[in-house]
Kinemage of the C-alpha trace (Angstrom):
@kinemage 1
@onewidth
@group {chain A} dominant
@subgroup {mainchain}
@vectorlist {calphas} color= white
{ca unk a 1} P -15.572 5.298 -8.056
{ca unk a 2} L -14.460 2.405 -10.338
{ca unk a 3} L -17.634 0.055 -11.678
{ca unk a 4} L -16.024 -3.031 -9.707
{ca unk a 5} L -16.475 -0.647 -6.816
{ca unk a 6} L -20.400 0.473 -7.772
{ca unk a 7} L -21.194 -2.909 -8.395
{ca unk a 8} L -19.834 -4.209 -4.887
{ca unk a 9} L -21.889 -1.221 -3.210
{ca unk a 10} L -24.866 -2.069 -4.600
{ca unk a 11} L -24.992 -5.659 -4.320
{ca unk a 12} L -23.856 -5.248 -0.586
{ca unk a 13} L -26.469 -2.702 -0.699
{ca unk a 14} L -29.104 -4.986 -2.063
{ca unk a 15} L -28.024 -8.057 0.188
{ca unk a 16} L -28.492 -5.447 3.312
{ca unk a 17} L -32.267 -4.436 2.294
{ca unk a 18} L -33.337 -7.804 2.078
{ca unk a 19} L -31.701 -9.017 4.940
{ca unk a 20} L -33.494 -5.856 6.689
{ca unk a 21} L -36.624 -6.798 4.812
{ca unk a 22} L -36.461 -11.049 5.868
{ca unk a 23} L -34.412 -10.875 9.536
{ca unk a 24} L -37.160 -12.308 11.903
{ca unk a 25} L -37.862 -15.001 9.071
{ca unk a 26} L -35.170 -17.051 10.518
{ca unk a 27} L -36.924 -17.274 13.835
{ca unk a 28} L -39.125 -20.281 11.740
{ca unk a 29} L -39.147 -24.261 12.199
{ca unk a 30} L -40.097 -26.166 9.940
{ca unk a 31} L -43.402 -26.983 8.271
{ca unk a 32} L -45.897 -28.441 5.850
{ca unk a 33} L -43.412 -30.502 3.461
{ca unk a 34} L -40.523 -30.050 5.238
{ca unk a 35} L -41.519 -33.160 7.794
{ca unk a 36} L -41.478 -35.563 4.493
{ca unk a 37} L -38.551 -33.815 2.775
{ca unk a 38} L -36.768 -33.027 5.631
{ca unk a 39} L -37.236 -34.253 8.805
{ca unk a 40} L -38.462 -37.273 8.235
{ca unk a 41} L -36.295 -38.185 5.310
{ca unk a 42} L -33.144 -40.082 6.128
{ca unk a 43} L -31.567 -39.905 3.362
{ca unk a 44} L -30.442 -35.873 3.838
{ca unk a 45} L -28.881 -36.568 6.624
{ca unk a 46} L -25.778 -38.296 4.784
{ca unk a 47} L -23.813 -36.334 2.031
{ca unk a 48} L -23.016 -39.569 0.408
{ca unk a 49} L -26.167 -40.334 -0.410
{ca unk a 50} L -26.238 -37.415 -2.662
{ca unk a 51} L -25.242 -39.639 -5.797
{ca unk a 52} L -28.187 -41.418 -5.189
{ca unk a 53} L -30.626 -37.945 -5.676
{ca unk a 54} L -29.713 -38.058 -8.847
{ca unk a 55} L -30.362 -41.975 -9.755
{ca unk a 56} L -33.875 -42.119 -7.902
{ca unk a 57} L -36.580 -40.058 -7.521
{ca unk a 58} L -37.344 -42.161 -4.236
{ca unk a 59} L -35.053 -40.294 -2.013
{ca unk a 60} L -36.608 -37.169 -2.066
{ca unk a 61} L -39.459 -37.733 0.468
{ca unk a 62} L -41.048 -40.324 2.804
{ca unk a 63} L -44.596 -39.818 1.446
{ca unk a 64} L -44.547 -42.114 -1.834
{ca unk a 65} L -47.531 -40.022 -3.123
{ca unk a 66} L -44.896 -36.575 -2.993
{ca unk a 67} L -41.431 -38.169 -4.523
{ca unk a 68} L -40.720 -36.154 -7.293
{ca unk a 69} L -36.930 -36.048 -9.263
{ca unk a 70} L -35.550 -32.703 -7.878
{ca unk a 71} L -32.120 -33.799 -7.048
{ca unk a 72} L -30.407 -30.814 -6.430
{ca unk a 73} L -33.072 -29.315 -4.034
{ca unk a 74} L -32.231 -32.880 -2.429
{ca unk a 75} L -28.797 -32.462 -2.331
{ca unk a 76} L -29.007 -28.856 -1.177
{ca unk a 77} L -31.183 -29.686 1.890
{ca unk a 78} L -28.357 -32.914 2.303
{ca unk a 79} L -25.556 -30.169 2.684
{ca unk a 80} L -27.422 -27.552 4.785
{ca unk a 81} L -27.937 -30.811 7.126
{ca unk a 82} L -24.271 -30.646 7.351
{ca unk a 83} L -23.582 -27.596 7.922
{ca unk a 84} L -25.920 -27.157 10.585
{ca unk a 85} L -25.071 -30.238 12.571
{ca unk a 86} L -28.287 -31.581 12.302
{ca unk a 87} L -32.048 -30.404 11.781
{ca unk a 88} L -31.718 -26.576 12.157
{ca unk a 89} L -34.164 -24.884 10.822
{ca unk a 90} L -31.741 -21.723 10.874
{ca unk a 91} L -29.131 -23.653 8.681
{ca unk a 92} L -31.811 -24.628 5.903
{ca unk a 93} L -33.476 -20.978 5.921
{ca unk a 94} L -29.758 -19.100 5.435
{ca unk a 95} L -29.130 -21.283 2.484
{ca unk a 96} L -32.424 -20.401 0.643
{ca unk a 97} L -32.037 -16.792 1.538
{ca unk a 98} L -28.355 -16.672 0.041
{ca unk a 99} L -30.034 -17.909 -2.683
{ca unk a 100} L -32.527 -15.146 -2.631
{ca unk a 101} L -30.034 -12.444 -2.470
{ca unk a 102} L -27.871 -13.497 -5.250
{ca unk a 103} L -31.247 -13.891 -7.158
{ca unk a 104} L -32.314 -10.735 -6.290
{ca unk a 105} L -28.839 -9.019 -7.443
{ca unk a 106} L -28.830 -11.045 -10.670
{ca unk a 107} L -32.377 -9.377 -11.344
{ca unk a 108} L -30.794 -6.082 -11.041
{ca unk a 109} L -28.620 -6.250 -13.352
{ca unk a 110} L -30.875 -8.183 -15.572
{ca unk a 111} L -33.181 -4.844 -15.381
{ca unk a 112} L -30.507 -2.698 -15.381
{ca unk a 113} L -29.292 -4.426 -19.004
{ca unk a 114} L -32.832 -4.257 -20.305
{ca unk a 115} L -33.542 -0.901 -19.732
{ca unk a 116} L -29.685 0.352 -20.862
{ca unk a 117} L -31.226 -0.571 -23.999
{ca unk a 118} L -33.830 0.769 -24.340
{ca unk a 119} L -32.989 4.397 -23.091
{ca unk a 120} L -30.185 4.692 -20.907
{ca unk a 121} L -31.449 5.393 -17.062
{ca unk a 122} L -31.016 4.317 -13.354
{ca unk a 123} L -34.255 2.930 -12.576
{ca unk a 124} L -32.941 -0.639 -12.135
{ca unk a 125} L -32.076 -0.723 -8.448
{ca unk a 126} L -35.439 0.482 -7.922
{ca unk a 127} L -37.043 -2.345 -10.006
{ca unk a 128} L -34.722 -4.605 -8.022
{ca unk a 129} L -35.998 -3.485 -4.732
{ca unk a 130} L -39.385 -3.635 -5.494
{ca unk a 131} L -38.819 -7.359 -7.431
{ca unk a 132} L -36.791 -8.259 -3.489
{ca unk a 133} L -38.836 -6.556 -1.056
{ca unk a 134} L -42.353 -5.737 -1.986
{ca unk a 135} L -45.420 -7.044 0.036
{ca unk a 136} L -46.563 -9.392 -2.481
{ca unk a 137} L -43.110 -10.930 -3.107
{ca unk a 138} L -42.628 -11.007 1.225
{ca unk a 139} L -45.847 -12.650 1.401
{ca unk a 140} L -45.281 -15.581 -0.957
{ca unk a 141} L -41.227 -16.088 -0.080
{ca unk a 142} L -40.284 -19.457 0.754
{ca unk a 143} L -37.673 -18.921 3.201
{ca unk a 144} L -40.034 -21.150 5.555
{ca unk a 145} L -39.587 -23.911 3.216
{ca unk a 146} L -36.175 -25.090 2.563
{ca unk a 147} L -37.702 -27.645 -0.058
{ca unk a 148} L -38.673 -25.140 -2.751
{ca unk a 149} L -34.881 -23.038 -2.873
{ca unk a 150} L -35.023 -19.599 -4.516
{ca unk a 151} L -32.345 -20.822 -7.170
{ca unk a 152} L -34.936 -23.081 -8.060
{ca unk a 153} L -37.700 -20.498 -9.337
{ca unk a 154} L -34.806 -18.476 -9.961
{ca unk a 155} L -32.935 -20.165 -13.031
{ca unk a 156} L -35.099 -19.214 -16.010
{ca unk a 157} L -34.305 -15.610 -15.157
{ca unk a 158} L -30.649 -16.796 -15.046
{ca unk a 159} L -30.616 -18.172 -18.595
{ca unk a 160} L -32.492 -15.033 -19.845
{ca unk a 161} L -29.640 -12.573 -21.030
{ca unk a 162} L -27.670 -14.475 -22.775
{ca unk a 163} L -31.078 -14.977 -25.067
{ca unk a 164} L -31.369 -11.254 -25.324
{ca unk a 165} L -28.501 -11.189 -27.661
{ca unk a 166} L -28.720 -11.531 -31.299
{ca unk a 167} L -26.142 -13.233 -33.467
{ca unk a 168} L -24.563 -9.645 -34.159
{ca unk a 169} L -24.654 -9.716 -30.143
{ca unk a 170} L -26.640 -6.224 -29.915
{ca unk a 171} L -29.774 -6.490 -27.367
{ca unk a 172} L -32.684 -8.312 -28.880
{ca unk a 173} L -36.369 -8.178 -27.597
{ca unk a 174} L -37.513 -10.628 -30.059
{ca unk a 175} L -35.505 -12.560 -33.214
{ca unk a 176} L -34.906 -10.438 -36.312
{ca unk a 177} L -37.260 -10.391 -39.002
């Protein structure tokens, strides 16, 4: 089997568990911030106000006290208004959990790298599956909230490997002496 081939099994593989692991998660409406961030707030509900996520911190939510500057998350929630058609929970939920799976996936091969190089083994599909689908994970996953995306807690684990590397571009724990 050719690695273009491995890697597509495993990620469907991956996407499959999870999606075992999250279906009746989708049966959800929305709650706690959502009604300030979301159903409440006008300003997702036209894409062209995206622009404007990015000048203002205002447009986020309808509570002053909870405006913070997170314009993508804004921006995000604008175009899974659009897709939907409207304020379906359904809509918002699939978005953060395509997040979650390619999240999940990138973590596998993020383990998979780190423990190539330290002794060559196949322990990080396990790793993955336990990072995507253990209890404690489950319990804490924010596919119920569309305002806190998994790309979101996601991205400093995305910016990791290329900081494994050393300037010699062998895999680096820590800077050289």
């Amino acid at each position: 089997m050719s690695r273009i081939a491995k890697v597509t099994v495993l990620s469907c593989g991956l996407a499959l568990a999870t999606l075992a692991a999250y279906a009746n998660d989708f049966e959800n409406g929305f709650h706690f911030d959502d009604f300030h961030a979301v159903s409440n707030n006008l300003f997702i509900r036209d894409l062209h106000n995206i622009p404007r996520f990015f000048a203002d911190a205002v447009y986020f939510s309808t509570l002053p006290d909870h405006r913070m500057y997170r314009p993508v998350v804004s921006s995000s929630l604008a175009l899974d208004y659009r897709l939907g058609g409207g304020l379906k929970p359904f809509w918002f939920q699939l978005s953060t959990f395509t997040w979650y799976v390619v999240q999940v996936i990138l973590v596998c091969f993020l383990f998979r790298h780190i423990m190539d190089s330290a002794s060559p083994h196949r322990y990080n599909l396990r790793a993955a599956l336990c990072y995507g689908l253990h209890p404690v994970k489950r319990r804490n996953r924010e596919l119920r909230d569309p305002t806190r995306p998994s790309w979101e807690s996601g991205m400093p684990k995305w910016s990791l490997p290329p900081s494994l590397h050393g300037p010699d571009g062998r895999f680096r724990m820590c800077p050289p002496d």
